[in-house]
KELUM-222351 format. One record per atom (N, C-alpha, C, O): residue number from 1; residue in one letter; atom name; x negated, y negated, z negated. Coordinates in steps of 0.001 Angstrom, whole numbers. Layout:
BEGIN
NUM	A	CA	X	Y	Z $
...
//
This chain:
BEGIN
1	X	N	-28926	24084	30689 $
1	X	CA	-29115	25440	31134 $
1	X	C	-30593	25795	31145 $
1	X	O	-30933	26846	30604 $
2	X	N	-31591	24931	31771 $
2	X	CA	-32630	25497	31710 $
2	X	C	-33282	25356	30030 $
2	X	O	-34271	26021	29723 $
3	X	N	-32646	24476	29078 $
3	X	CA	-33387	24741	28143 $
3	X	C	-33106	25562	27370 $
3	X	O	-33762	25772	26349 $
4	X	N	-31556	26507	27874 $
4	X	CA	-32285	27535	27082 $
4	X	C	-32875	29006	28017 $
4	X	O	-33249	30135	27699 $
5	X	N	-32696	28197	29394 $
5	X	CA	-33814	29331	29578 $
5	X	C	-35587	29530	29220 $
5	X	O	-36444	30413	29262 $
6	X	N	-35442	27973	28829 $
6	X	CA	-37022	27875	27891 $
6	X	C	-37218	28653	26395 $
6	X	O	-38022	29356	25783 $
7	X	N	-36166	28143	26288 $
7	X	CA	-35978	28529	24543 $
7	X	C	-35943	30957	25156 $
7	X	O	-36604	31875	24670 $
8	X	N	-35449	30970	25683 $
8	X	CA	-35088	32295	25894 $
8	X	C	-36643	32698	26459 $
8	X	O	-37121	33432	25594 $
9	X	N	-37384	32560	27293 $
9	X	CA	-38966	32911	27574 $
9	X	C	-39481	32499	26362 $
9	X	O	-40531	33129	26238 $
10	X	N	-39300	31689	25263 $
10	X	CA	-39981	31557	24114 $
10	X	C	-39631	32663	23374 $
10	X	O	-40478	33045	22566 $
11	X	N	-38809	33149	23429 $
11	X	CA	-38307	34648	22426 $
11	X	C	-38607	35526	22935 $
11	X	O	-38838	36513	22236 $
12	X	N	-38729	35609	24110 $
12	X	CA	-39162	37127	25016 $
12	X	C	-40491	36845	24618 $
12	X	O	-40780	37651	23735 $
13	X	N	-41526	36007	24876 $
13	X	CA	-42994	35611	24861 $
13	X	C	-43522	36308	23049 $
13	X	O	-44549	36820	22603 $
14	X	N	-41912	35883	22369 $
14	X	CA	-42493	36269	20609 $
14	X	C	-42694	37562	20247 $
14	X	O	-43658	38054	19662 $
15	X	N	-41491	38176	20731 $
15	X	CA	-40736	39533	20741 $
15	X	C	-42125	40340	21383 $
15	X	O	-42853	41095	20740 $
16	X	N	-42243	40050	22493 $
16	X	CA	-43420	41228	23349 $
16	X	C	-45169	41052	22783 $
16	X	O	-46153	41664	23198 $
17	X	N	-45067	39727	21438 $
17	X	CA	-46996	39872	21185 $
17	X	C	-47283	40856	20423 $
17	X	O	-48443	40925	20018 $
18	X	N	-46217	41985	19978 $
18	X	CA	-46892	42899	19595 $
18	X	C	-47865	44253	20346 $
18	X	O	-48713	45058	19959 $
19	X	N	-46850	43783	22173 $
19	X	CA	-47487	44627	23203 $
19	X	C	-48573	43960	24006 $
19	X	O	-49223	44560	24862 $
20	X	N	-48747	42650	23680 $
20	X	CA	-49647	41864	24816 $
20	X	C	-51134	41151	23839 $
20	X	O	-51173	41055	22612 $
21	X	N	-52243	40728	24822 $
21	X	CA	-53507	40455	24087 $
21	X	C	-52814	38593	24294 $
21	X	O	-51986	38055	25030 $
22	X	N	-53858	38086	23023 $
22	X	CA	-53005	36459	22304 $
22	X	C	-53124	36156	23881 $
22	X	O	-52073	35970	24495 $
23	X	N	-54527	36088	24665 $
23	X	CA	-54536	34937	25816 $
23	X	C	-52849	35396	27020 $
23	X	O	-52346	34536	27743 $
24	X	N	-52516	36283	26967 $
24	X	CA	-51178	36320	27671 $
24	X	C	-50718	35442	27133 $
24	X	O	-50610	34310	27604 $
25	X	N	-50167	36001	25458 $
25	X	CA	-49241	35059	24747 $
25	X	C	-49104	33754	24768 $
25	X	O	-48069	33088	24780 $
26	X	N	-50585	33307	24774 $
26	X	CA	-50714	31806	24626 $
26	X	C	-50484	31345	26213 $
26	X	O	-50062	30194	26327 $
27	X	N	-50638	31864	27089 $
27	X	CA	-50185	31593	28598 $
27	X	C	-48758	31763	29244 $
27	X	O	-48459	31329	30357 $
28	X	N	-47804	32547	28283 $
28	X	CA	-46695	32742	28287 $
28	X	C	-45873	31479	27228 $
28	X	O	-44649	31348	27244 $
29	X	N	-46644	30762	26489 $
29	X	CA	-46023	30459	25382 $
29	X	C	-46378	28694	26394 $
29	X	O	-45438	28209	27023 $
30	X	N	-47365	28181	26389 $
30	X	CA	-47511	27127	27558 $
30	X	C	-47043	27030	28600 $
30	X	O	-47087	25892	29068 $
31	X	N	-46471	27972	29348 $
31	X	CA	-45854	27848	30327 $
31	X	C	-43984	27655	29886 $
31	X	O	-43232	26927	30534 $
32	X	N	-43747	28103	29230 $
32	X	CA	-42477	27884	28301 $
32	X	C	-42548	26705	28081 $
32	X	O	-41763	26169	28863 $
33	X	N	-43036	25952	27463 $
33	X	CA	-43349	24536	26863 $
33	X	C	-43803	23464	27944 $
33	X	O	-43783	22233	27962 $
34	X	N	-44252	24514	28900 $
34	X	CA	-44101	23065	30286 $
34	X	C	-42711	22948	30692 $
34	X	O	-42210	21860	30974 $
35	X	N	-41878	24402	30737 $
35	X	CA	-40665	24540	31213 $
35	X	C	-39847	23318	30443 $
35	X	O	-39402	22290	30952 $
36	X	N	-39784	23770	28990 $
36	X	CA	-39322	22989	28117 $
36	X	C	-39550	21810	28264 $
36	X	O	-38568	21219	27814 $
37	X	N	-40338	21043	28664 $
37	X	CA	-40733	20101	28373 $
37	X	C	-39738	19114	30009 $
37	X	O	-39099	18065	29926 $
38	X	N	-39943	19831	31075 $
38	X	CA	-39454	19120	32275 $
38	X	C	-37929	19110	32238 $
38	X	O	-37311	18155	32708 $
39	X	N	-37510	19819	31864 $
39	X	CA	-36224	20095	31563 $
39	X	C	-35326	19317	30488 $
39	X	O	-34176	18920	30676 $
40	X	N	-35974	19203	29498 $
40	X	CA	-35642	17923	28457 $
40	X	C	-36022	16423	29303 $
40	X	O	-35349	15407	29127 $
41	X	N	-37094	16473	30148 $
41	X	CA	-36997	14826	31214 $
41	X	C	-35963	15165	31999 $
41	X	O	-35600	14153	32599 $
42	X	N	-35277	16149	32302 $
42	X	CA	-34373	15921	33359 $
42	X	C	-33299	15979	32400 $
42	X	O	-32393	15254	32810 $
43	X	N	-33031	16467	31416 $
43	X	CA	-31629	16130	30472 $
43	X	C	-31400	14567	30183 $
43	X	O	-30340	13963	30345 $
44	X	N	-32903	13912	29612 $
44	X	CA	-33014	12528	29485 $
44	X	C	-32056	11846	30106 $
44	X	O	-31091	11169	29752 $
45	X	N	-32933	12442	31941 $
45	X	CA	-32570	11456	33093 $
45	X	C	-30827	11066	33289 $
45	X	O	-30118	10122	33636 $
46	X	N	-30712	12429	32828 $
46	X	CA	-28864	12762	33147 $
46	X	C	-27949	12047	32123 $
46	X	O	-26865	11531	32397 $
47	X	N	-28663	12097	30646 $
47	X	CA	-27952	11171	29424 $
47	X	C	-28107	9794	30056 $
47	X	O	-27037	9452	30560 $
48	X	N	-29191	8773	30221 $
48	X	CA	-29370	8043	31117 $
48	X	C	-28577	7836	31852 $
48	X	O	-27701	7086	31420 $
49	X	N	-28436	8224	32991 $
49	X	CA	-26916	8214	34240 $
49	X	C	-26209	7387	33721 $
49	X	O	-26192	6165	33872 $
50	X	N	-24980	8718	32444 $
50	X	CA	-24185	8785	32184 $
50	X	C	-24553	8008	31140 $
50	X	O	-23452	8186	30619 $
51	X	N	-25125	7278	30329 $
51	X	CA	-24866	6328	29549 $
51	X	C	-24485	4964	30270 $
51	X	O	-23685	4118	29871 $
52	X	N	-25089	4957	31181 $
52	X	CA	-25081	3759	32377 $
52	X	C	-23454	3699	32977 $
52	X	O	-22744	2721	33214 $
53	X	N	-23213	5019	33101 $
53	X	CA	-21844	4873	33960 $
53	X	C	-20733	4458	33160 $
53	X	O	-19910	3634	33558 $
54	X	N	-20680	5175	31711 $
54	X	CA	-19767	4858	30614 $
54	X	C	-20181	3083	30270 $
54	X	O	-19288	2335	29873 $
55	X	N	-21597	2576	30479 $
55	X	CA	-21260	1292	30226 $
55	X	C	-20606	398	31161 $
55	X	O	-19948	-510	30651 $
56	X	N	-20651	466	32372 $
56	X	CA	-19804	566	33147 $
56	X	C	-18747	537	33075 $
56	X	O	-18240	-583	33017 $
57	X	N	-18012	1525	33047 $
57	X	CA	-16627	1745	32809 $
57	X	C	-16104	891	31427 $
57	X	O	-15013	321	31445 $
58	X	N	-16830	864	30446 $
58	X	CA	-16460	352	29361 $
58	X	C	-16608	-1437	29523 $
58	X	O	-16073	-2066	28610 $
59	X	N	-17195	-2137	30461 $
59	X	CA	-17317	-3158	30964 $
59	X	C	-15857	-3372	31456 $
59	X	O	-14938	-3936	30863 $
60	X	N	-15863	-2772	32713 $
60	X	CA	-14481	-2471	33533 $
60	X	C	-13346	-2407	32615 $
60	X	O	-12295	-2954	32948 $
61	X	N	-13417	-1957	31785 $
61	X	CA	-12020	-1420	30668 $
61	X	C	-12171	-3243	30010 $
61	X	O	-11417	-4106	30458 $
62	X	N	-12910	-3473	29264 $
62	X	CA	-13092	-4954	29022 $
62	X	C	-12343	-6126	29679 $
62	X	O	-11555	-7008	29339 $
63	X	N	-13017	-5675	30858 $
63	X	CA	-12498	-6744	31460 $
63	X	C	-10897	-6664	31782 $
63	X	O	-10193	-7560	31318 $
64	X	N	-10310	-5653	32538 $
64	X	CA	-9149	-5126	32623 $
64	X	C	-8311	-5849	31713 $
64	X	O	-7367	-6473	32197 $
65	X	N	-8603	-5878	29786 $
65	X	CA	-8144	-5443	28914 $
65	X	C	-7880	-7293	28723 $
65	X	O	-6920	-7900	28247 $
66	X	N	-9087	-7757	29278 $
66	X	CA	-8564	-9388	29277 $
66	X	C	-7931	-10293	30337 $
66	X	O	-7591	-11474	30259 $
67	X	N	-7858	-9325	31459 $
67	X	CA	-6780	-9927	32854 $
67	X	C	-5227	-9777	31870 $
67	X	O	-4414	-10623	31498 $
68	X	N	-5286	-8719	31742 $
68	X	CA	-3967	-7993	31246 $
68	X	C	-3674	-9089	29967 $
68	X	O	-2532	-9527	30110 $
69	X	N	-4207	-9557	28998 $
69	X	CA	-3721	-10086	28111 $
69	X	C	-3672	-11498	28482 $
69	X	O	-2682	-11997	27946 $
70	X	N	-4405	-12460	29261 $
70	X	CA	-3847	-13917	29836 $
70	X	C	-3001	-13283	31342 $
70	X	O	-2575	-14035	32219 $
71	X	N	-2935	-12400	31366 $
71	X	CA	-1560	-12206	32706 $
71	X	C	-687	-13249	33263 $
71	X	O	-567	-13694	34404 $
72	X	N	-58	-13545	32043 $
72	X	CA	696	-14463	32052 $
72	X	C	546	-16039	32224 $
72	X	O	1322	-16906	32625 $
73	X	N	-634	-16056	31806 $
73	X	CA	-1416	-17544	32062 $
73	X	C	-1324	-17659	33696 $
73	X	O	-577	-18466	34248 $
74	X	N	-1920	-17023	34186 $
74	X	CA	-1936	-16895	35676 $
74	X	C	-1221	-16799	36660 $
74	X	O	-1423	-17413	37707 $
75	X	N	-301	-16026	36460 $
75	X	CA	1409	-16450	36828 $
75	X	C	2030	-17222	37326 $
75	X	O	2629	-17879	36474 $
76	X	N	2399	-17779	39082 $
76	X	CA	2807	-18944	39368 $
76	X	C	4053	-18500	39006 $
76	X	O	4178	-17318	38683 $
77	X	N	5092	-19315	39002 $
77	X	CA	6717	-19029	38699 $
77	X	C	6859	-19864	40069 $
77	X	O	6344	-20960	40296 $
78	X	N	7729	-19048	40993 $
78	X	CA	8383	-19344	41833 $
78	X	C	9302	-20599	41934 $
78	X	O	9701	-21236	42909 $
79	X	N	9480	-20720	40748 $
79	X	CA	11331	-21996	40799 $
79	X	C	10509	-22887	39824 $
79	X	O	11351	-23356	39058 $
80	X	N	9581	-23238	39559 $
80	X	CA	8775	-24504	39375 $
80	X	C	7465	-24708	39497 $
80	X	O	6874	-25590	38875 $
81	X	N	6856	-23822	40392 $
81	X	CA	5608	-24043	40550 $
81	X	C	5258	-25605	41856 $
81	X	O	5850	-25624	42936 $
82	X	N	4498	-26460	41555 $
82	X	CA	4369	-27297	42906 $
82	X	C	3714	-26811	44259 $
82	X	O	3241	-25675	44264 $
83	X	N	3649	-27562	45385 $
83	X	CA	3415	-27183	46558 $
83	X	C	2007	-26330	46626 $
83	X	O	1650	-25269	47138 $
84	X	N	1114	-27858	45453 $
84	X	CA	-57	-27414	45519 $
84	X	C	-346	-25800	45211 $
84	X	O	-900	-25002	45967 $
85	X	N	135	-25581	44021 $
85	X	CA	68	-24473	43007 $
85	X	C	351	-23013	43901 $
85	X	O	-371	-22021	43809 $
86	X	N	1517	-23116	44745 $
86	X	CA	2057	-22435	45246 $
86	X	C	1303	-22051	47161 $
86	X	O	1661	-21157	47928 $
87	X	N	50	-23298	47410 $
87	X	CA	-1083	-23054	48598 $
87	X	C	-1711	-22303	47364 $
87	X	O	-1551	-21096	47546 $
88	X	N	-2214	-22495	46450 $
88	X	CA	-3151	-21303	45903 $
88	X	C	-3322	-19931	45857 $
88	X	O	-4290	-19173	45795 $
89	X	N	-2008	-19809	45910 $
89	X	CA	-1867	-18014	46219 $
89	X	C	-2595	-17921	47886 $
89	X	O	-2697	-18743	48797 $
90	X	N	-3008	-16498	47722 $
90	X	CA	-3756	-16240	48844 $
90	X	C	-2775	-16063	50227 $
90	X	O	-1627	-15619	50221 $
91	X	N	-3311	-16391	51057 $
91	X	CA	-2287	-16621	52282 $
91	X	C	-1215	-17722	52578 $
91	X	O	-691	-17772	53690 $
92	X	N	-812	-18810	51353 $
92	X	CA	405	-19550	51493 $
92	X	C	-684	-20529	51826 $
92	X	O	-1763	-20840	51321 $
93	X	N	204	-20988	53145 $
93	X	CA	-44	-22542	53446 $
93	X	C	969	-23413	52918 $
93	X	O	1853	-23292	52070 $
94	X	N	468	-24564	53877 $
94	X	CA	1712	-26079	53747 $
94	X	C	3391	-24582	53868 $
94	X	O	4051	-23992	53014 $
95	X	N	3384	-24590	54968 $
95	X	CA	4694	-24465	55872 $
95	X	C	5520	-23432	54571 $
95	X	O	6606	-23546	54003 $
96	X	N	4618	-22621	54487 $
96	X	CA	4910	-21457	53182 $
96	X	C	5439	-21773	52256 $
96	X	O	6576	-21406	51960 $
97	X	N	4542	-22727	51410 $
97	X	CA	4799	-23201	50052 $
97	X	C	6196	-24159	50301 $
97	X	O	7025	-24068	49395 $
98	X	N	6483	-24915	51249 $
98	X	CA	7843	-25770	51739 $
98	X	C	9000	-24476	51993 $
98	X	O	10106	-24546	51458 $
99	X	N	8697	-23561	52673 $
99	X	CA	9734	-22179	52758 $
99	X	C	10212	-21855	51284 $
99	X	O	11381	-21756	50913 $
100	X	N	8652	-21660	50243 $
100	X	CA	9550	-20767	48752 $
100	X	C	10131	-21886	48256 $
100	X	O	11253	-21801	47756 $
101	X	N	9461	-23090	48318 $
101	X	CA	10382	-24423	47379 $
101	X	C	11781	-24369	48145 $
101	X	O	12699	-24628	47366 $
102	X	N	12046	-24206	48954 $
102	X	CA	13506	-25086	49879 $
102	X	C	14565	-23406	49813 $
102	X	O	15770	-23333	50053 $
103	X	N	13491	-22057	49358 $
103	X	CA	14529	-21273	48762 $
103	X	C	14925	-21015	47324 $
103	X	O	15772	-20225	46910 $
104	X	N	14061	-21927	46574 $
104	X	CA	14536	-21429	45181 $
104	X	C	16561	-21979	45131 $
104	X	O	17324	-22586	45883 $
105	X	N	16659	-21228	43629 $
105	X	CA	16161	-20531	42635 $
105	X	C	16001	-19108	43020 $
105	X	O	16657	-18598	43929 $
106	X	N	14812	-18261	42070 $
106	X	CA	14607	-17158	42492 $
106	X	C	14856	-16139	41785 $
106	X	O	13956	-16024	40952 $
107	X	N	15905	-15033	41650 $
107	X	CA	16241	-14485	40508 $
107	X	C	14936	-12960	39992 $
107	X	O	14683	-12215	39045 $
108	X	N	14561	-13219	41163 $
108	X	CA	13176	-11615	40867 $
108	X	C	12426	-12474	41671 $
108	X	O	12913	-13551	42016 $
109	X	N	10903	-12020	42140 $
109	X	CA	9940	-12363	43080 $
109	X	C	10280	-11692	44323 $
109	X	O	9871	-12258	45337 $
110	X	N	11037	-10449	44500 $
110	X	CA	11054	-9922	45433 $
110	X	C	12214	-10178	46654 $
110	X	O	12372	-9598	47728 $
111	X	N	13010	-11384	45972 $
111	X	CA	13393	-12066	46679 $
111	X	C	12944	-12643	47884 $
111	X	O	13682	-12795	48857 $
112	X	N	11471	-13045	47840 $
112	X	CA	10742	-13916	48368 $
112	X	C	10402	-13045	50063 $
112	X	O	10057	-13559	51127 $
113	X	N	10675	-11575	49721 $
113	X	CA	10768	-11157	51034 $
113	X	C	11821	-10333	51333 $
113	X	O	11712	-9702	52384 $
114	X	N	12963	-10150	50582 $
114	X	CA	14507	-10131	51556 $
114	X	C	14635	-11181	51235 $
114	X	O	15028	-11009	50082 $
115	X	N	14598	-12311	51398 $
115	X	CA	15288	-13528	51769 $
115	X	C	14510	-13813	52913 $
115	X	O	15080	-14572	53697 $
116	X	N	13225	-13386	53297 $
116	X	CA	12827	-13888	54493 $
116	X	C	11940	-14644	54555 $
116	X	O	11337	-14696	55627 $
117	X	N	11540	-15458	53521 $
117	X	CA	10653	-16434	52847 $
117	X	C	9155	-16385	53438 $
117	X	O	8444	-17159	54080 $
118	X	N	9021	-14996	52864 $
118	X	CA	7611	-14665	53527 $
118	X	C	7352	-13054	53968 $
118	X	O	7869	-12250	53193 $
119	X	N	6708	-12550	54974 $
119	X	CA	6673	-11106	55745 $
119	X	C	6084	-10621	54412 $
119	X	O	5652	-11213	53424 $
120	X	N	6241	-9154	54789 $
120	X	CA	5923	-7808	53705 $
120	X	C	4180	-7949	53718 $
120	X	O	3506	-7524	52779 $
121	X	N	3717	-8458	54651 $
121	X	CA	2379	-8481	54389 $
121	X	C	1923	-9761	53544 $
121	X	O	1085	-9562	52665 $
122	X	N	2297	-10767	53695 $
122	X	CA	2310	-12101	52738 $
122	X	C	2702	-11371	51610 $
122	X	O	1714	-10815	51131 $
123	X	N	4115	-11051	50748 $
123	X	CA	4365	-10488	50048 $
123	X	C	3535	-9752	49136 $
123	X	O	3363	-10004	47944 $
124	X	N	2775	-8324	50167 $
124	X	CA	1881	-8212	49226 $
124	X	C	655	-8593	48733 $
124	X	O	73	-8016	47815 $
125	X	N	132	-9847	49508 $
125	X	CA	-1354	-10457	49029 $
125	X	C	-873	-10966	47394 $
125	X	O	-1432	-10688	46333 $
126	X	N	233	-11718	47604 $
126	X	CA	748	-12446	45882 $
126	X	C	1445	-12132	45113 $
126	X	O	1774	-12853	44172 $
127	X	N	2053	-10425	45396 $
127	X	CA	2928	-10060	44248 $
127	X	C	2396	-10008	43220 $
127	X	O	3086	-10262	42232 $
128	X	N	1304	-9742	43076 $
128	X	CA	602	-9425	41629 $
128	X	C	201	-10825	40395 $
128	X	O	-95	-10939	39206 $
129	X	N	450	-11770	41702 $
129	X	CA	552	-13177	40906 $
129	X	C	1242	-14515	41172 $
129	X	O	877	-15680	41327 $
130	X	N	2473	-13803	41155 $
130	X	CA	3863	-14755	40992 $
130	X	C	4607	-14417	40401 $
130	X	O	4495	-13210	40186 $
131	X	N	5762	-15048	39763 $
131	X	CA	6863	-14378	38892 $
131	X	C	8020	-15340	39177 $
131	X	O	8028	-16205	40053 $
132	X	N	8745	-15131	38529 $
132	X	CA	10038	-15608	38078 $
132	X	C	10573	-16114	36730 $
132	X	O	10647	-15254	35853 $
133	X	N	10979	-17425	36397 $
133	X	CA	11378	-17336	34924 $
133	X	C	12728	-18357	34793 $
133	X	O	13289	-18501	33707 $
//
């Protein structure tokens, strides 16, 4: 916006030297060109930002893009994972991991809390990384 309100005092400044003496002009025409000039550092600053934020995001998308494709690597399976495997999820202890073993087999994950196995709050620390197979 402001550059073209620079660019626009540069046309008014051209347009009117047929009514004004040069030292206006040239004081009208420098002051335009300072305008211009701060205004293109603050466009910089803003491409800047936003180049920063899109790398960012494009990091984020990256990474996303490689959870999502070993997903499955990561994946405990309920009906053969060991005790150990099954303390790794966040929140399962001993007592836990002995609860999902002594209820398999598991036909969904969400078994794991209507059957009682483990509360809705356990539930949701490890839905996102347990399964069923």
């Amino acid at each position: 916006m402001k550059l073209l309100c620079a660019i626009g005092v540069c046309i008014i400044a051209l347009t009117a030297c047929n009514n004004q003496d040069t030292n206006k002009t040239r004081e009208e025409a420098a002051k335009a060109a300072a305008e211009f000039k701060q205004a293109t550092k603050e466009a910089g600053k803003e491409i800047k930002k936003g180049a920063e934020e899109a790398r960012k995001q494009g990091t984020a998308i990256a990474q996303g893009v490689r959870e999502g494709w070993h997903s499955d690597e990561k994946l405990v399976d309920l009906n053969s994972a060991s005790r150990s495997q099954l303390m790794g999820l966040p929140g399962v202890d001993s007592k836990s991991a002995v609860r999902i073993i002594a209820g398999r087999p598991y036909h969904t994950k969400e078994e794991l809390e209507s059957k009682g196995i483990v509360s809705g709050e356990e539930y949701q620390k490890i839905q996102d990384r347990i399964t069923t197979k």
